[in-house]
N, CA, C and O atoms as CSV, one atom per row, in Angstrom:
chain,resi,resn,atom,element,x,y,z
A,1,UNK,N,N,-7.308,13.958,-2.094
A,1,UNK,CA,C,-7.723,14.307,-0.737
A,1,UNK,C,C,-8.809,13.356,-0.251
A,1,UNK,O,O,-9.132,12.992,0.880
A,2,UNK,N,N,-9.163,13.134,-1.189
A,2,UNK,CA,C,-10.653,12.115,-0.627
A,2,UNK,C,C,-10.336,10.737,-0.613
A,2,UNK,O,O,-11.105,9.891,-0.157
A,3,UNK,N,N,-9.042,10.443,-1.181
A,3,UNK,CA,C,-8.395,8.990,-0.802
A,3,UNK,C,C,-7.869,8.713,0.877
A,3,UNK,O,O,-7.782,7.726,1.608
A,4,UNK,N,N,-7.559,10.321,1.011
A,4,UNK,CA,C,-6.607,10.057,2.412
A,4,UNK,C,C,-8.584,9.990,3.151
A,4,UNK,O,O,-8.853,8.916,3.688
A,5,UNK,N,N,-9.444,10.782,3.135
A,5,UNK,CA,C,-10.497,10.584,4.435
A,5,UNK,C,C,-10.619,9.210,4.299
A,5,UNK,O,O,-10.354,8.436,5.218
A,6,UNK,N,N,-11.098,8.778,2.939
A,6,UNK,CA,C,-11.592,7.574,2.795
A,6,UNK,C,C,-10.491,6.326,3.658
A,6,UNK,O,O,-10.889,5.338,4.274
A,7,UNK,N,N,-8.874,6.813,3.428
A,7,UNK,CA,C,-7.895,5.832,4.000
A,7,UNK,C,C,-8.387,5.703,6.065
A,7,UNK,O,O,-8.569,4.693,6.746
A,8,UNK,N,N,-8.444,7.028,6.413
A,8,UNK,CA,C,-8.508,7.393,7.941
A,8,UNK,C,C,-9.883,6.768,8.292
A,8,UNK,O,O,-10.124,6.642,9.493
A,9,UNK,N,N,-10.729,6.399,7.479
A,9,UNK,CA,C,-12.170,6.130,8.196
A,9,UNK,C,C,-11.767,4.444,7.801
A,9,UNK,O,O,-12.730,3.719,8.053
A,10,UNK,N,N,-10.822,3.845,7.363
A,10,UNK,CA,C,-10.820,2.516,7.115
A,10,UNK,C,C,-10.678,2.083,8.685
A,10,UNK,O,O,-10.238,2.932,9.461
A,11,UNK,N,N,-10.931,1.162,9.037
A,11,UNK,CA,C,-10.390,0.436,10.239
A,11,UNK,C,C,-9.573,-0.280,9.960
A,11,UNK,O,O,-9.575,-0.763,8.827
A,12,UNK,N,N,-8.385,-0.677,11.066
A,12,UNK,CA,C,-7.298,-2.097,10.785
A,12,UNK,C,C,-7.656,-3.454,10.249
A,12,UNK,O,O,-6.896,-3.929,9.405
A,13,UNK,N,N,-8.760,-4.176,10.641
A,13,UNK,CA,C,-9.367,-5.062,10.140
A,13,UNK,C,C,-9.584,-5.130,8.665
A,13,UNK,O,O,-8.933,-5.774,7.842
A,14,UNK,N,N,-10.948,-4.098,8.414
A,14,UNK,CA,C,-10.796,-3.434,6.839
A,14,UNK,C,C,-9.104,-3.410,5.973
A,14,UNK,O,O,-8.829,-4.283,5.151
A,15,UNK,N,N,-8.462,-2.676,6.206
A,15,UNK,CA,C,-7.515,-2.306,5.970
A,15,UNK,C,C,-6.733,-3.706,5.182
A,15,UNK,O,O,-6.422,-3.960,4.019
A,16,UNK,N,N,-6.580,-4.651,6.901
A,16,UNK,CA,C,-6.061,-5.752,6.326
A,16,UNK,C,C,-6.420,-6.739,5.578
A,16,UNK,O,O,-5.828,-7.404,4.728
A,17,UNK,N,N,-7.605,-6.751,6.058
A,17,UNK,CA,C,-8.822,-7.688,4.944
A,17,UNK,C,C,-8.445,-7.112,3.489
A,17,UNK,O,O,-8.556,-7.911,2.559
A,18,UNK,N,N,-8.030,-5.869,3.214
A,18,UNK,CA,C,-8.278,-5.817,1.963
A,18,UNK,C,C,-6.682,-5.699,1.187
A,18,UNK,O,O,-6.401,-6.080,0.050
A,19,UNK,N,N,-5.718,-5.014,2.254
A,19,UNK,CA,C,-4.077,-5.602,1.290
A,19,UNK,C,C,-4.020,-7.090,1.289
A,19,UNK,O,O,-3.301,-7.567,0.412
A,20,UNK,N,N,-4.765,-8.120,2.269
A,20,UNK,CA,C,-4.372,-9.274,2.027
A,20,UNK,C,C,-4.864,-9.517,0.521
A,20,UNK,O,O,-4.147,-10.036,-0.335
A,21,UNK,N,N,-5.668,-9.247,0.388
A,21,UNK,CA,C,-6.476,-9.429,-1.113
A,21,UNK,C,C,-5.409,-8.935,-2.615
A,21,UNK,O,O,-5.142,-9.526,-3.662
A,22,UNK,N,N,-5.071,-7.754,-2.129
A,22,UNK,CA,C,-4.223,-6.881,-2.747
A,22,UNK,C,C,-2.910,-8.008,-2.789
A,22,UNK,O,O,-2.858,-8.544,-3.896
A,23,UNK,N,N,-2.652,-8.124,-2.560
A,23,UNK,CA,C,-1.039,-9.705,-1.963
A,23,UNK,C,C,-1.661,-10.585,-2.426
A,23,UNK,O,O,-0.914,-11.262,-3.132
A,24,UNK,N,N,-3.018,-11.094,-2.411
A,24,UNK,CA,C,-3.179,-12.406,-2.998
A,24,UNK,C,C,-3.388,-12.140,-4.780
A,24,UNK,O,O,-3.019,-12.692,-5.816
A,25,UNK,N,N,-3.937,-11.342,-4.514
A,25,UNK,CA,C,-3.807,-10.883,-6.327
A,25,UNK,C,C,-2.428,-10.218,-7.556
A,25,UNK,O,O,-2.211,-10.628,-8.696
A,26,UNK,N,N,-1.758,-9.190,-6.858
A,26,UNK,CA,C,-0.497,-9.877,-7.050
A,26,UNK,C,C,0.453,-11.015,-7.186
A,26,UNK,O,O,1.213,-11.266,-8.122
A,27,UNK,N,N,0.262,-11.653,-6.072
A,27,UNK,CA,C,0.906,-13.015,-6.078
A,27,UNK,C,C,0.080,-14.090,-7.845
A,27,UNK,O,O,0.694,-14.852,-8.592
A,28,UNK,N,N,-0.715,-13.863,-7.881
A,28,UNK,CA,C,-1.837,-14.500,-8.483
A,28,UNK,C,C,-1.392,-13.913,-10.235
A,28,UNK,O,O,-1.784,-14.586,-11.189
A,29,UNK,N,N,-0.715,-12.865,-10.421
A,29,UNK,CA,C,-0.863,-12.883,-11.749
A,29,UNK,C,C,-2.068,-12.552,-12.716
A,29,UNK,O,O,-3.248,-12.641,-12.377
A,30,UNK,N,N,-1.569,-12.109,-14.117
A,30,UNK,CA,C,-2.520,-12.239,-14.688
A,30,UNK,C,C,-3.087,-10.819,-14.608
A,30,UNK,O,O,-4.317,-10.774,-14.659
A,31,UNK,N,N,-2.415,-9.594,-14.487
A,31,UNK,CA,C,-2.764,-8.761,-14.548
A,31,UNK,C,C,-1.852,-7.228,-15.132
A,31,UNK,O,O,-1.061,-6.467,-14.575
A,32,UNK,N,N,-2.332,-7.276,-16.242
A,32,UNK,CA,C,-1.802,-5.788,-16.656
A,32,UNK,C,C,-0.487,-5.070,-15.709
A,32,UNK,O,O,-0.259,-4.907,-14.510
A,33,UNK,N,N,0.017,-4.843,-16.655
A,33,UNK,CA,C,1.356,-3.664,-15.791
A,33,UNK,C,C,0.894,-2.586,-14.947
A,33,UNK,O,O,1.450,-2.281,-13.892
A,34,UNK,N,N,0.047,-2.110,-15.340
A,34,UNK,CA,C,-0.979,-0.716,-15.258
A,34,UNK,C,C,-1.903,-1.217,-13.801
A,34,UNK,O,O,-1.910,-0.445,-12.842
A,35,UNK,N,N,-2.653,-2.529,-13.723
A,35,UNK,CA,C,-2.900,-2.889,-12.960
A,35,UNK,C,C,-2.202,-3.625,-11.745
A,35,UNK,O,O,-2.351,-3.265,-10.578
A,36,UNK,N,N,-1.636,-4.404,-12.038
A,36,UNK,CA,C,-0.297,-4.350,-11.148
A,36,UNK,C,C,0.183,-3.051,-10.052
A,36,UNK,O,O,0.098,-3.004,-8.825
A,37,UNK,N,N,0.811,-1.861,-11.219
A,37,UNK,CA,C,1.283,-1.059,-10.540
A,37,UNK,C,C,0.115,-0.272,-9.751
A,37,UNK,O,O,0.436,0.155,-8.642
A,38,UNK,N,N,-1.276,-0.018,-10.219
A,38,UNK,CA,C,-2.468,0.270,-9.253
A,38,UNK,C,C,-2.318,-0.359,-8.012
A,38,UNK,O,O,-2.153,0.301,-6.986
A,39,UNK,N,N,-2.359,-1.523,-8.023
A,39,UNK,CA,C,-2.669,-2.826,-6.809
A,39,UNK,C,C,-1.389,-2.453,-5.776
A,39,UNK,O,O,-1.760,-2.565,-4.607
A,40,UNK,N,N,-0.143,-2.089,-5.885
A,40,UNK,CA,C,0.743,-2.155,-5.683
A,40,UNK,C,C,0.599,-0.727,-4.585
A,40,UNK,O,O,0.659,-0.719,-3.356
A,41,UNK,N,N,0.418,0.271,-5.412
A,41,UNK,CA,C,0.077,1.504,-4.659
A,41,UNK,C,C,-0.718,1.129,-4.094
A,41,UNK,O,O,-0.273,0.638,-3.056
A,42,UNK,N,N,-2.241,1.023,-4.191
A,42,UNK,CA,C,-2.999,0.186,-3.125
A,42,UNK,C,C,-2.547,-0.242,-1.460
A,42,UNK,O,O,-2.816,-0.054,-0.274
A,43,UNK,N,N,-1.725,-0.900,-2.337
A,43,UNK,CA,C,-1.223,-1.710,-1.401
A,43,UNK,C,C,-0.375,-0.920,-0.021
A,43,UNK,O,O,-0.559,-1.159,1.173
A,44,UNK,N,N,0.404,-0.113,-0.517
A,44,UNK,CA,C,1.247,0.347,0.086
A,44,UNK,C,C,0.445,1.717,0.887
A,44,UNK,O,O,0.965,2.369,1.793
A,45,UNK,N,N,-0.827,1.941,0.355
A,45,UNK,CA,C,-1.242,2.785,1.205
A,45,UNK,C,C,-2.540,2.246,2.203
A,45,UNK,O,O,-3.066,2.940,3.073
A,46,UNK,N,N,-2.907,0.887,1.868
A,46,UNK,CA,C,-2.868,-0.189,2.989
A,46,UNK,C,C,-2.022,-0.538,4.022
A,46,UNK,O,O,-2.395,-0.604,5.193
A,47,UNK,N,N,-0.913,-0.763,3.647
A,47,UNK,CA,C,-0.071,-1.028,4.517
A,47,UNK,C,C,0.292,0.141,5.522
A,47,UNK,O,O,0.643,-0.080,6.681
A,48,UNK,N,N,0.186,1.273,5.028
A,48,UNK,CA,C,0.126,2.850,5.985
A,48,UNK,C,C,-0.549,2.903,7.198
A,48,UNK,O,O,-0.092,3.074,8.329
A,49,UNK,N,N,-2.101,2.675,6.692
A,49,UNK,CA,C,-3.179,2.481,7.454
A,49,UNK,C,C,-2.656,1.780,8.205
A,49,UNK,O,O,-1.998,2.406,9.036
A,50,UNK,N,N,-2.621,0.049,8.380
A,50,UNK,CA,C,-2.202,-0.360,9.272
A,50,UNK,C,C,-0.978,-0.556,10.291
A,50,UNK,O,O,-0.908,-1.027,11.426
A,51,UNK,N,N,-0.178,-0.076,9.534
A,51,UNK,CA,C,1.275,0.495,10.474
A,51,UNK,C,C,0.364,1.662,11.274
A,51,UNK,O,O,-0.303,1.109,12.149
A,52,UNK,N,N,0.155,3.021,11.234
A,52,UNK,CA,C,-0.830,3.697,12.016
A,52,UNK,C,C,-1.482,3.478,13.046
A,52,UNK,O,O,-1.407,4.231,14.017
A,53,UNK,N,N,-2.351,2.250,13.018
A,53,UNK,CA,C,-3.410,1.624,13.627
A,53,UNK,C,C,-2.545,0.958,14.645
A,53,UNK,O,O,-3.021,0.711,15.753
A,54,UNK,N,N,-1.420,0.676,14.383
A,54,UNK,CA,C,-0.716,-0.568,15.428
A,54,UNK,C,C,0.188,0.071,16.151
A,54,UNK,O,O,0.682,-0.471,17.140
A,55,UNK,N,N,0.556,1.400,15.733
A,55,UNK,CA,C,1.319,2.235,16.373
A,55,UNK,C,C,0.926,3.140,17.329
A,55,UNK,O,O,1.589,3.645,18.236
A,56,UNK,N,N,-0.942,3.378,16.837
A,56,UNK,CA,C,-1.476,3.810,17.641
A,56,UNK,C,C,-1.858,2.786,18.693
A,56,UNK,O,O,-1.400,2.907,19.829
A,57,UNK,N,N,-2.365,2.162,18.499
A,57,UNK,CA,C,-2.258,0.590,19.718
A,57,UNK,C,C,-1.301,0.438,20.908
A,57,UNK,O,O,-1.486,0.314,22.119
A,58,UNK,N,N,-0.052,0.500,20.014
A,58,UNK,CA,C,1.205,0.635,21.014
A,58,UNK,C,C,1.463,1.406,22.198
A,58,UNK,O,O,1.995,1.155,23.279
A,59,UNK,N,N,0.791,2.685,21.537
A,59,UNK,CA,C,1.257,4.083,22.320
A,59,UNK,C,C,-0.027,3.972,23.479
A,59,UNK,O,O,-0.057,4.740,24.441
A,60,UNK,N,N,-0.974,3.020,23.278
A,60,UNK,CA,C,-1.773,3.244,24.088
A,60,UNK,C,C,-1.445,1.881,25.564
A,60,UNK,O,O,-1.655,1.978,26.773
A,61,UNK,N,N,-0.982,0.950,24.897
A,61,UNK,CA,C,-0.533,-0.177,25.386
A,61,UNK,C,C,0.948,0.868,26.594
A,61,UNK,O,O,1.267,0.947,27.780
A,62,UNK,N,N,1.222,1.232,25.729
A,62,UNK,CA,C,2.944,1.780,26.561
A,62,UNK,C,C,2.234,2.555,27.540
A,62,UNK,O,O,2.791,2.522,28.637
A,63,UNK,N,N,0.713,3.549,27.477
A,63,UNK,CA,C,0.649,4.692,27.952
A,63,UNK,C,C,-0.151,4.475,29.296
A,63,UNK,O,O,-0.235,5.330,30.177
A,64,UNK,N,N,-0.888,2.872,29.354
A,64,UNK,CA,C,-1.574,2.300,29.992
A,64,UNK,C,C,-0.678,1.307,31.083
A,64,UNK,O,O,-0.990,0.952,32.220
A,65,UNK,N,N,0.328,1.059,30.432
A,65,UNK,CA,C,1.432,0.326,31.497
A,65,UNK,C,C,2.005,0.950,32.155
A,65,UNK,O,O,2.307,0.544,33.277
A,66,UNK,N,N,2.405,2.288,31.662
A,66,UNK,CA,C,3.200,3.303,32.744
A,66,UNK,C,C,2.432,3.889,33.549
A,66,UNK,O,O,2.945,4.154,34.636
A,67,UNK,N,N,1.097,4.266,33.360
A,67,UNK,CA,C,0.370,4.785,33.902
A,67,UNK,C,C,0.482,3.439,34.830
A,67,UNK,O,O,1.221,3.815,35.739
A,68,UNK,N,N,0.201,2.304,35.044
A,68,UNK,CA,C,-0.021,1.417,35.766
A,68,UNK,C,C,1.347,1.092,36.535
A,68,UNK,O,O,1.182,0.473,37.586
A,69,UNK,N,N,2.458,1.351,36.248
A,69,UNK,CA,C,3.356,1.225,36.790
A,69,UNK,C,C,3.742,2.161,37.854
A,69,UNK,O,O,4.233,1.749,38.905
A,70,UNK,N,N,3.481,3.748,37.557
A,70,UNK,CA,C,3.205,4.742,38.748
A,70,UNK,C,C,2.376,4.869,39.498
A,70,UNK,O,O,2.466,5.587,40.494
A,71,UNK,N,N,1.295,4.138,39.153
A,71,UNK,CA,C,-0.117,3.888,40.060
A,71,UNK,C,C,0.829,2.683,41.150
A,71,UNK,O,O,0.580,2.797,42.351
A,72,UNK,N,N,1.738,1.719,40.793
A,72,UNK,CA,C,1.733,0.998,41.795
A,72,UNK,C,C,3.107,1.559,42.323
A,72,UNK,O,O,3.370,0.901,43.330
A,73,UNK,N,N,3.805,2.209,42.158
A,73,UNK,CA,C,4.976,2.634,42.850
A,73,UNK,C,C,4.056,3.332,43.588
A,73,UNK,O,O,4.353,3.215,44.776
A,74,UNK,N,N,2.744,4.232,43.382
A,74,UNK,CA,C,2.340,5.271,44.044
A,74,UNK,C,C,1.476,4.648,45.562
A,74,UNK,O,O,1.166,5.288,46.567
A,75,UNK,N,N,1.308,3.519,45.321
A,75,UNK,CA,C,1.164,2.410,45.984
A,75,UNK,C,C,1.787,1.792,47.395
A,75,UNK,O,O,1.217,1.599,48.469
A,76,UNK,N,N,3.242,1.537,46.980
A,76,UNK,CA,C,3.990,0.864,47.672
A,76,UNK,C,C,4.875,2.257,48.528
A,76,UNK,O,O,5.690,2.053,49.427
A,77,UNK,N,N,4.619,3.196,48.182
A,77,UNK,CA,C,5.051,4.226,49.117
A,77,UNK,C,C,4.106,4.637,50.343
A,77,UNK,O,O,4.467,5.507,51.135
């Protein structure tokens, strides 16, 4: 439980700053199976975070254009 607060208070930046690390160390070798498969989970609940973060982005991007798009139909009437 205290992985997921700790995941939600990460920011996207954070987040990515740190699976890139997670990917470069993988890639990199040289590490235990055990560690590996740690890094790996890691990873993938990095990658959560920032799918989240960008999805929330989106919805705000989509929610800000439509809104802007009925503001100007509301406009031209």
């Amino acid at each position: 439980m205290t992985s997921k607060v700790a995941e939600e208070a990460l920011g996207y930046e954070q987040a990515r700053d740190e699976l890139i690390e997670v990917v470069r160390r993988l890639e990199a070798g040289g590490t235990t199976l055990e560690e590996s498969l740690a890094l790996w989970e890691r990873g993938e609940e990095l990658a959560k975070v920032c799918r989240r973060w960008l999805d929330g982005a989106r919805a705000r991007l989509d929610a800000a254009l439509a809104e802007e798009e009925t503001g100007a139909d509301g406009d031209s009437e």
